[in-house]
N, C-alpha and C positions, 0 to 999 in steps of 0.2 A: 458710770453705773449701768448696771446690762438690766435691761427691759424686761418686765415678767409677765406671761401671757398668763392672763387669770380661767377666761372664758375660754377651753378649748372646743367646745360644739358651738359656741357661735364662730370660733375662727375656721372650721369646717366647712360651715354653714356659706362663709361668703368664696369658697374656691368657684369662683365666676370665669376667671381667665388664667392663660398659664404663668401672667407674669405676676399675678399675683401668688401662685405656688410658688414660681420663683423668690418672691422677696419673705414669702415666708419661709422656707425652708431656709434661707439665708440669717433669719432672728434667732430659729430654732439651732441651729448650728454653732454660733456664736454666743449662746449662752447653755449655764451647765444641763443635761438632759435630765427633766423630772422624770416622773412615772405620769402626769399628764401630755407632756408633749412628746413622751416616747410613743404613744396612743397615736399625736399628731402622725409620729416621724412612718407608723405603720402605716397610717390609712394613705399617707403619702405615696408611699414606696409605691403600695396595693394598686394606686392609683396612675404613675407614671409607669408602671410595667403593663398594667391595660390600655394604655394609650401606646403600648409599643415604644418605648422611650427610656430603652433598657440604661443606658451610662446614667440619668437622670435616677431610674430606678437605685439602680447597685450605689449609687454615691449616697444615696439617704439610707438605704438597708444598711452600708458600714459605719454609719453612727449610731446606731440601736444597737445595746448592749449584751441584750437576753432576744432575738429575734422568737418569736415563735414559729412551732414548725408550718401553722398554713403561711406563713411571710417566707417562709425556706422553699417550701414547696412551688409560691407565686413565683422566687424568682429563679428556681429549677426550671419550671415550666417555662420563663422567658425565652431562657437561653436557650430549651430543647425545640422550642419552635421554629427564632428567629438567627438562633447565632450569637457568635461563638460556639458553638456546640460544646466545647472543651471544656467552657465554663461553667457548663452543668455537671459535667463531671467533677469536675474542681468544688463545688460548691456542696455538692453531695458527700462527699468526702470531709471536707473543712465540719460540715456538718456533724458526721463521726466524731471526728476529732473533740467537737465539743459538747459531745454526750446528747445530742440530740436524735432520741429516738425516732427513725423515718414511721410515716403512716402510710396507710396503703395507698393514699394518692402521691408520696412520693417516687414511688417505683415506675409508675409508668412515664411518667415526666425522664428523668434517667436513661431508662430505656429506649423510649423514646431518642436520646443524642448520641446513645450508642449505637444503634440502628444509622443515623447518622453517618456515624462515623466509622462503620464497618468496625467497632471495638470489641469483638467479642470476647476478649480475654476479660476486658473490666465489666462487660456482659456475667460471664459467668462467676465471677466473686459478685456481683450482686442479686445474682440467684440464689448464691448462697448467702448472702445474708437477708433474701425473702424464706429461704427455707429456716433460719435461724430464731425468725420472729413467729413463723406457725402462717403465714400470709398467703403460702400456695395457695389456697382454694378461694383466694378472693378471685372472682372473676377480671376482673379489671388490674390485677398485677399478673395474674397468668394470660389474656389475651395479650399484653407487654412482653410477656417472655417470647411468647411463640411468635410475634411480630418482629421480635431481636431475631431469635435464631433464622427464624429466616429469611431476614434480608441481609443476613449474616453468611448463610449459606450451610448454615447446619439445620437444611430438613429433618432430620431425622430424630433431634432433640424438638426440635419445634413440630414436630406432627406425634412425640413422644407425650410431651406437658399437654398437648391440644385433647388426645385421645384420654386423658386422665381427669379433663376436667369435668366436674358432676353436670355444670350450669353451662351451656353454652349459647350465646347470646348470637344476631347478627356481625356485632361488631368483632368477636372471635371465630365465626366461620368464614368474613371479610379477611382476617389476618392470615388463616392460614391459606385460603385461596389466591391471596394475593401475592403470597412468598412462595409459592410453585409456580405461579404465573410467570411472577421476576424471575425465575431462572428457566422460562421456556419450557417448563416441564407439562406438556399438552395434556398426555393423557390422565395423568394425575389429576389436574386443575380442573377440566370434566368431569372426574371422578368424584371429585369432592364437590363439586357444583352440584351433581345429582343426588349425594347424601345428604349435604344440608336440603335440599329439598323435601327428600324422603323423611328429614327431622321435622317436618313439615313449616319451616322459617323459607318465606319467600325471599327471594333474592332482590336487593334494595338498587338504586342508582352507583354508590360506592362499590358493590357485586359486580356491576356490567363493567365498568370502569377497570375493577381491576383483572376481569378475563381478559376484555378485548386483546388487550399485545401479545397473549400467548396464542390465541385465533391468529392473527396475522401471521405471528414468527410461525407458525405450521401451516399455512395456508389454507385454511378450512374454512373456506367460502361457506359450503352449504352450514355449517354451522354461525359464522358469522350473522348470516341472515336469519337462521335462527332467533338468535338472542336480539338483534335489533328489530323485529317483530314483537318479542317479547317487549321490547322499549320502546316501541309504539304503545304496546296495548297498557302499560302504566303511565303511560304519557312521561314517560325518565328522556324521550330522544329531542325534549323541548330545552333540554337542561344543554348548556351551550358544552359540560363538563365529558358529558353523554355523546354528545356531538360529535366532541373531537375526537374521542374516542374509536368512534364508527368511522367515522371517513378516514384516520390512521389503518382501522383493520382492513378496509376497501382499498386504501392503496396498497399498504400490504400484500392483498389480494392480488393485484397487477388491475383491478377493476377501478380505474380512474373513474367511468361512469357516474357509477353508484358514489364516489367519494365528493365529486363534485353535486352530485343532486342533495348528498344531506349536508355540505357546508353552505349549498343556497338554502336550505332550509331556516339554518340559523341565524334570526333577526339580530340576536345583540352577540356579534362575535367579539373576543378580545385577539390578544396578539396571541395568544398559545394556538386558540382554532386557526388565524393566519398561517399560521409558524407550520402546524402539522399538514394543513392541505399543501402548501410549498411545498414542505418535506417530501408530500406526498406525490407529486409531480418529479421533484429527482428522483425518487427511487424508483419510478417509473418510465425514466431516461426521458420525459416529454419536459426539456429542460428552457425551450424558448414559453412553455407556458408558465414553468416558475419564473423565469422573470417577468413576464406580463402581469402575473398575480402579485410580486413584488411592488412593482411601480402603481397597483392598484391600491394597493394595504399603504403606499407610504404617502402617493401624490393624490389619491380622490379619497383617503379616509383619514389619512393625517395621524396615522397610527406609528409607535415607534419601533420600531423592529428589535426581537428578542437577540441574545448570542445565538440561541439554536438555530433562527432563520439568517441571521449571514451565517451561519457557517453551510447552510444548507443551499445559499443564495452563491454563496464562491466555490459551492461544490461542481454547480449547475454553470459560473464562469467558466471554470477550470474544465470541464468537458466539453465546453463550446469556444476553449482558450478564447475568450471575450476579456483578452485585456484589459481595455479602455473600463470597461463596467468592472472589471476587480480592481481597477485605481481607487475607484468613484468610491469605490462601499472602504477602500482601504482608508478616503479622504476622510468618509463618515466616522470609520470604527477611531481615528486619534482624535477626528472633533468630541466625540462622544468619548471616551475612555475606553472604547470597548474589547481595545483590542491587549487588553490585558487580560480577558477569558484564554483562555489555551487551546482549547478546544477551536475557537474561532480562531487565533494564531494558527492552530495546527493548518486549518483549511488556508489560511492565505498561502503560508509558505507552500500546501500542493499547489493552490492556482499560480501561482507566480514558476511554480518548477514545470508545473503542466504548458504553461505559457512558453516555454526555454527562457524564463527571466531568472538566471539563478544565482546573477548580484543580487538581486534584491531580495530572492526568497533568503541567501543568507544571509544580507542585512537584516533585516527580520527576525532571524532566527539571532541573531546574536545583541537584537535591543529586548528579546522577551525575556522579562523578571524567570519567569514560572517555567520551567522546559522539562518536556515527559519524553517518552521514548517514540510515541509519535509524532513528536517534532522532528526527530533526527530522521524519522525512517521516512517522512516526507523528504528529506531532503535527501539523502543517503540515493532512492528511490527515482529522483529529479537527475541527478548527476548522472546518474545512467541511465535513464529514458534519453538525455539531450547529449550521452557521449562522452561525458568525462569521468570515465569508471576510479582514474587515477586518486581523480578528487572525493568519489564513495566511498575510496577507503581510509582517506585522511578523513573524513568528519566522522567513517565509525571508530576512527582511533582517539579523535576527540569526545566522542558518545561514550568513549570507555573511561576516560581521565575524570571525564565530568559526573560520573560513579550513575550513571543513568545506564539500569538495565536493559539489556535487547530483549525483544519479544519476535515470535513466529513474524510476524508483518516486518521486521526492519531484518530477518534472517531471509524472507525475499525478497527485499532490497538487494541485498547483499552479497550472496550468492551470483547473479549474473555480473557484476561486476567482478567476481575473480573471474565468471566463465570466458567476458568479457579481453581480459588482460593475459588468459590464463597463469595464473596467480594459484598454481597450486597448493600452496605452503597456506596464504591465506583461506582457500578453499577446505585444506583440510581441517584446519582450526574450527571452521565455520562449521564442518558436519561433526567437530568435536562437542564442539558447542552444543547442536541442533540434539545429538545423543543426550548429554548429560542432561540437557532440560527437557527432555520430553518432547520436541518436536516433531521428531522424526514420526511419531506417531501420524502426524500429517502428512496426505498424500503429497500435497503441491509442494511441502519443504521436498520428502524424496525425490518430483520429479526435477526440480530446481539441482537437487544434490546430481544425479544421475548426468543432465545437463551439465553440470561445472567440470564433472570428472573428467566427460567424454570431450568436451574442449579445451583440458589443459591432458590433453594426449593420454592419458589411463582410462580408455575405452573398457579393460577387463575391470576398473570399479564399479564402473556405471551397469556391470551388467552385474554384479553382486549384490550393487545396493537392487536394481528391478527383482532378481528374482527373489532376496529377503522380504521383501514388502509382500506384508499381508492385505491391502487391499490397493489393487491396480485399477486405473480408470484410464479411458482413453488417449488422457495427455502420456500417461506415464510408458505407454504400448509406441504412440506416434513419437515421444523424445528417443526411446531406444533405439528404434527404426531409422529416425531423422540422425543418432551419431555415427550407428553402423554405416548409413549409406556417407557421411564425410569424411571416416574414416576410408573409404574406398571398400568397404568389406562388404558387399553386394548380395555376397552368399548367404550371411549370416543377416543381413537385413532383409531379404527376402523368406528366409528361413524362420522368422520371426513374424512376420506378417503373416504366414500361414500356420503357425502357433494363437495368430491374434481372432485368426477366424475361426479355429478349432475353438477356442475358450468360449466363444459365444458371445462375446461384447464384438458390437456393430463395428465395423471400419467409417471412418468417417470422409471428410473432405481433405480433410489435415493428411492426413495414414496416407492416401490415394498421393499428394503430392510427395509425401519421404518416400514411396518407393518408385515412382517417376523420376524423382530427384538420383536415387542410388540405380536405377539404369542406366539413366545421362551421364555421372560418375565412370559408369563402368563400360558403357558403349553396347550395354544390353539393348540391340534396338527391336529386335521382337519382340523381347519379354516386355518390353514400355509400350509399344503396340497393343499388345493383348492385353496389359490391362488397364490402358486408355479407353479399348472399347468395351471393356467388361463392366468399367463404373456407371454408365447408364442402365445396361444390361440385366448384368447378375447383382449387383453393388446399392443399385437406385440411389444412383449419386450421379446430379448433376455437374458435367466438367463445367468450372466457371475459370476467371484470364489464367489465374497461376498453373494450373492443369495442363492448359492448350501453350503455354510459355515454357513449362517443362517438355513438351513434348517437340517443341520447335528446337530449343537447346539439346534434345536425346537426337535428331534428326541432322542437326547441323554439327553439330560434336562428332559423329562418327561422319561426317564430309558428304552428307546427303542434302547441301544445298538447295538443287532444282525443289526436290520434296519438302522443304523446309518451307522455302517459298510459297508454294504451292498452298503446304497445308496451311500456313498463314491466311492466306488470299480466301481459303475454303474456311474461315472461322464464322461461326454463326453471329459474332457482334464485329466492330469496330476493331483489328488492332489499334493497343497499343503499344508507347517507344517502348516500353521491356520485352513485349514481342521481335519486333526489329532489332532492336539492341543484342536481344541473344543470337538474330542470325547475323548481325556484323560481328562480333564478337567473334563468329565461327570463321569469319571471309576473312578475317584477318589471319587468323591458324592458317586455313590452307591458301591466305594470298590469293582472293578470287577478286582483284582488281576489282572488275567490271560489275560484277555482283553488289561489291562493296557499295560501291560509287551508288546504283540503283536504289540499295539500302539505305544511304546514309540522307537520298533526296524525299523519302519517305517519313525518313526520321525529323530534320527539318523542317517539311508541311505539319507535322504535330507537336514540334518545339523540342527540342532536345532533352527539357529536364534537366540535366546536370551535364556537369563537365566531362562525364566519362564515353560517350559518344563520339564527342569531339576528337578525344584521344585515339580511341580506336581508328578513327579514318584517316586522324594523320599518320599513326602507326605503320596503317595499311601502306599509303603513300609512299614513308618515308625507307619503306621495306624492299619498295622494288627502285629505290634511287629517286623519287620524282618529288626531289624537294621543295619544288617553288610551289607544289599542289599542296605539300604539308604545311608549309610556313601562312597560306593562305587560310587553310582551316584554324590555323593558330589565329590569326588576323579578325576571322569572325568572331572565333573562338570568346577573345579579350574584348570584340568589340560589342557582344552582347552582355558580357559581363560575367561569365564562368571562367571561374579560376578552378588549375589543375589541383587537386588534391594531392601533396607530395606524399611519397609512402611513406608509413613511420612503421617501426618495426618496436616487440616489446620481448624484453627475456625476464625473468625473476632468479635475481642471486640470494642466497642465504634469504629470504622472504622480501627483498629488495626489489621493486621494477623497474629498472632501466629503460628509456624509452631512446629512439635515434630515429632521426630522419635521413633522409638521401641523402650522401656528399658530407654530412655530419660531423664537425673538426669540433663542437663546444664540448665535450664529454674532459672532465682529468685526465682520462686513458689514452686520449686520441693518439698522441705519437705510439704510445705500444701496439693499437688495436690497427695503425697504418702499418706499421714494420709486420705485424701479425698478419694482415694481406698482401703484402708485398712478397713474403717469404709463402703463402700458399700459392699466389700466384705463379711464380717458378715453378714450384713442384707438380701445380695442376697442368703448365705447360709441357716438362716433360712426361706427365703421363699422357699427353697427346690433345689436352683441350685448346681450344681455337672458341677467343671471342665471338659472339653472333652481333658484329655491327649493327644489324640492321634494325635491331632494337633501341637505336639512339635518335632520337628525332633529329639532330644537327647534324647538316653535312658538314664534320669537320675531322681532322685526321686522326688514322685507323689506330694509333698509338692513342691518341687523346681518347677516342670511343670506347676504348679499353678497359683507360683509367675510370672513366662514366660507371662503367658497368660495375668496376670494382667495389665501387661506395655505393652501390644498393643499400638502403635499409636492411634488408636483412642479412648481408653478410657482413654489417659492421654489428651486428647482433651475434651474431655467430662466432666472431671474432674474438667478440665483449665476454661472450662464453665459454670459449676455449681458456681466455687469458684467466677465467676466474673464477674456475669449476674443476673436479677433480678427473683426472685423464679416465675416469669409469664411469663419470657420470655422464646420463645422455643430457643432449641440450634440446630445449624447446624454444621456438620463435614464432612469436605471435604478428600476422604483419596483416595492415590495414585494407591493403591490396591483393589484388590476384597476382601471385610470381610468374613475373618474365621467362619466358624460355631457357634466356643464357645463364641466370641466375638458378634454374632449375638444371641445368647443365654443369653446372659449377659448384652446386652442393651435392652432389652425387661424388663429386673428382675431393671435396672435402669428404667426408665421410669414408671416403677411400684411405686419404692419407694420414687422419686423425686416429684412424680407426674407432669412431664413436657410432653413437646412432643420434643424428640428428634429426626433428622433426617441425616444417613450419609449417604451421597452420593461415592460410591468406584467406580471401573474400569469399572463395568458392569451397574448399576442402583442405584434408592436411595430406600430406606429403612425408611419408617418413621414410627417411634417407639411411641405411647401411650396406657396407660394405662396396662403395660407386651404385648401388639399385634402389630405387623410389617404388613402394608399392603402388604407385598409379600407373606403372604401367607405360609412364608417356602419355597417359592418354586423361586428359584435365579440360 
């Protein structure tokens, strides 16, 4: 027999504790609902949605039969504050359905989760059914509208409803300056600051709050100080909300100063003021003092760190690549759960790629539940910063299965790894892409597009997309300059940097180095002279290493060694080994032994750096016959621990990249693409080519040296292309290395016989091969 509650104001009367609501809602539930304890079942609900206890709430609201609408509205309101947001929607609607005409405190609750939710389609059908009931001119449903539309990003309906309303309150001239604010619209957001003024409503704590980040994003110091004078003189800068606000605008600013004196201000910080002065410190690249303030907020305040501060705290790893410290916070974010925010995902998988750890950034990436397209374009972004372009194009092909849109940021990923491979095929797609979506509109996609062209050997794209671009900035002037001088085309990159000084935008550091770079190229050794000393001069541009390293490479390239030397010795700092390195590099061209030898003991007393040094001296060595001198430099070589880098060569068939190393038998093709050099090799000999042994580190016989030569990388690339491309089509070969002489020798004697235009692009420049003639000239 089911219990009957006689007394419902005394059973109200004794809600002391929650387990006592618990056990009554549990009597109420279990017997039939009267019209008394339906009262109960309200004041319930009423009561577990103000304590924030929404599932507690919505389970007692779904056994009330006839809700009323302030019980609709309470738990609209839940949901539009705390979540689900959906379910306010949901609940607003169900509402309709069962004839429950909304009041005018329902609409802004609503609104409220469609704001949310960026909804503004279910936005605007709830407009119209404010316009349907006669409700516009409540103030409190129309400050809701203009608060949707413009965190929606329809100003112009929301500054439409704002300018119509009779009554305008703070809390609607809050809304609309706060939805110009969010979309960084400065002068507007000023604008309207100074109307409400003139309406003569002072501007409140939630006012400063919501200028402040449109100050920052435009940098307006003097104004900034402004308004926090103004929060001084209401005393609003004691409010911790106020606070954080100001010292975000001061970082902002690039003014650490000022940001740090008002976060010492603030006696009772939470994690947000922590969270934004950190912030405030990366954006400011003073990234060893975000983590000092890290280790302060978690070890002497025992505070627990928000997502936005590790994501801001692995930002500040990943540009000080502080491994050990992105483990520590990786260890924290799976003790804690936190690494199912995405946002914070997104920043580990950069520190781990910023690190060259890119097992583990894609481990990572493939245990996140949640993945956006800056998940991929960290990664994408990672694979070619550390070298493996191959692999940025497999994960954006997996970026495209997984139906996850590219955006502007993962199309500059992306881009230099076709420039990377030259991966034309993919490259074009990309600027097909970059078209149809609007990007190209950005300068750095153009200059990125301009770059990809002119490294997959279509130099005349690169200069179609520069001159279509309606606004050109210095990158986009120095990338055109920087491909004319690799192509070897000197005239036309020289021709263009005096176009660069005509326009009136500045030549910079960068500019001074492409055309140093396209003298050296081309053996212009006066014209690199003159405007070596022109950059202090006429330019006020100070030569810093790369400058005085071009100039030693323009000097030792045309066989001006003594002078090389020289100007070396005459450098106003320290060489260093890329200094020396470019004039061994040249001693080995024209075989200056003795030079060499002086060179390579300089190189030495400052560490070699890499294995390519190494190479060179034993090259030189093994050039003039003095093997036991080469095999000896190999000896240290192995014994300090640098390993040669073997050359790998890259072609792209049908969108396909093929990749080959020296000597390279693992390929399906290899017997055809050996019988394919076997059979050029005769032909090359009867047109009169004679191997350059001397290019073989090993003393060992002139037939076997031969065969060495043959399997270069890039002519089993060339080979790979002939055998799988149409007799019209020209071939491109991408190779890791600077080409050997004899290999330079012997694609000239192909291109003869093939009749094609072949062109490889190595470490230093491209080389494009027709008819037996290279347009470098010989001269590389």
């Amino acid at each position: 027999m089911r219990r009957c509650i006689r007394n419902p104001k005394n059973q109200l009367s004794s809600f002391h504790t929650l387990n006592h609501h618990h056990q009554l809602q549990g009597n109420i539930i279990h017997q039939h609902v009267t019209h008394n304890n339906t009262h109960i079942l309200h004041n319930l609900a009423r009561l577990y949605a103000a304590r924030n206890q929404i599932e507690l709430a919505r389970h007692v609201f779904d056994q009330i039969p006839e809700p009323s609408v302030v019980l609709w509205n309470t738990m609209i309101r839940a949901y539009a504050w705390s979540g689900p947001f959906q379910e306010a929607i949901h609940l607003y609607h169900r509402m309709l359905q069962l004839g429950v005409t909304p009041s005018n405190f329902t609409f802004p609750f609503v609104l409220k989760a469609c704001s949310a939710l960026q909804a503004i389609q279910v936005g605007i059908q709830i407009h119209d059914h404010v316009l349907t009931l006669g409700l516009q001119a409540d103030v409190y449903v129309s400050t809701a509208l203009v608060d949707m539309y413009a965190k929606c990003g329809n100003l112009f309906e929301a500054q439409t409803i704002f300018d119509s309303m009779l009554h305008r309150d703070i809390v609607a001239w809050n809304a609309i300056i706060s939805g110009f604010s969010f979309h960084v619209l400065f002068n507007q957001t000023m604008h309207l600051l100074a109307q409400m003024q003139l309406a003569g409503i002072s501007p409140n704590s939630s006012t400063i709050v919501s200028v402040l980040p449109a100050v920052g994003q435009a940098n307006a110091l003097c104004r900034g100080k402004a308004i926090h004078a103004y929060s001084v003189r209401k005393i609003f800068s004691h409010d911790v909300v106020v606070a954080t606000g100001l010292l975000d605008m001061y970082s902002k600013c690039h003014h650490l100063s000022y940001a740090t004196k008002v976060f010492n201000t603030v006696n009772q910080k939470n994690e947000i003021c922590w969270s934004a002065m950190i912030g405030g410190y990366v954006f400011c690249d003073s990234m060893r003092d975000a983590l000092a303030l890290y280790d302060d907020m978690v070890l002497m305040h025992c505070l627990s760190p928000t997502p936005v501060t590790l994501a801001s705290i692995l930002r500040a790893c990943a540009k000080l690549t502080d491994l050990n410290k992105g483990k520590s916070l990786h260890c924290y974010m799976i003790k804690s759960s936190i690494n199912l925010d995405t946002t914070v995902g997104n920043s580990l998988i950069s520190m781990y790629a910023k690190c060259g750890v890119m097992n583990d950034a894609v481990g990572f990436l493939n245990e996140m539940i949640t993945k956006d397209t800056v998940s991929y374009s960290a990664i994408i972004s990672g694979f070619v910063q550390n070298g493996h372009a191959e692999k940025a194009l497999l994960i954006f092909c997996q970026m495209q299965l997984s139906g996850i849109d590219l955006d502007s940021a993962t199309m500059i990923g992306l881009l230099p790894a076709c420039s990377h491979l030259a991966a034309l095929q993919y490259g074009a797609c990309c600027h097909g892409q970059s078209i149809v979506r609007g990007f190209t509109a950005d300068t750095s996609i153009c200059n990125a597009i301009i770059d990809m062209y002119a490294k997959c050997g279509k130099i005349h794209f690169s200069r179609q997309i520069f001159d279509r671009m309606h606004k050109r900035d210095i990158v986009s002037w120095n990338t055109m300059i920087i491909s004319y001088g690799i192509h070897g085309l000197y005239i036309e990159a020289l021709s263009l940097f005096h176009e660069l000084r005509a326009s009136g935008l500045k030549p910079d550091d960068v500019t001074l180095i492409a055309v140093l770079s396209a003298c050296s190229h081309s053996g212009l050794v006066a014209e690199g002279k003159y405007w070596f000393s022109s950059m202090s001069q006429d330019l006020n541009i100070s030569p810093r290493m790369a400058h005085y390293i071009c100039m030693v490479d323009l000097l030792a390239r045309a066989g001006n060694l003594d002078e090389a030397y020289s100007f070396i010795q005459r450098m106003p700092f320290q060489p260093d080994v890329c200094a020396w390195g470019a004039l061994l590099a040249a001693c080995k061209t024209h075989r200056n032994i003795e030079m060499g030898e002086r060179v390579s003991k300089k190189i030495q007393l400052l560490g070699p750096e890499s294995t390519g040094n190494f190479v060179l001296m034993s090259n030189i060595y093994s050039s003039v016959g003095r093997w036991d001198d080469a095999a000896h430099i190999r000896s240290i070589q192995r014994h300090q621990g640098y390993k040669k880098s073997p050359g790998c060569s890259w072609i792209e068939i049908s969108g396909v990249i093929h990749g080959f190393i020296g000597g390279d038998q693992s390929h399906p093709q290899s017997a055809s693409i050996n019988n394919k050099l076997q059979e050029l090799l005769v032909q090359m000999k009867n047109l009169g080519y004679q191997a350059d042994s001397s290019l073989v580190l090993h003393d060992v016989e002139q037939e076997e040296k031969e065969q060495i030569l043959l399997y270069h990388s890039e002519r089993i690339a060339i080979a790979f292309g002939i055998l799988n491309s149409s007799p019209s089509n020209p071939i491109l070969v991408t190779k890791n290395l600077r080409i050997c002489v004899d290999c330079h020798s012997a694609i000239k004697f192909m291109s003869l016989i093939t009749k094609r235009e072949i062109t490889v692009r190595d470490a230093s420049r491209f080389h494009h091969f027709e008819n037996g003639i290279c347009n470098c000239g010989d001269f590389w």
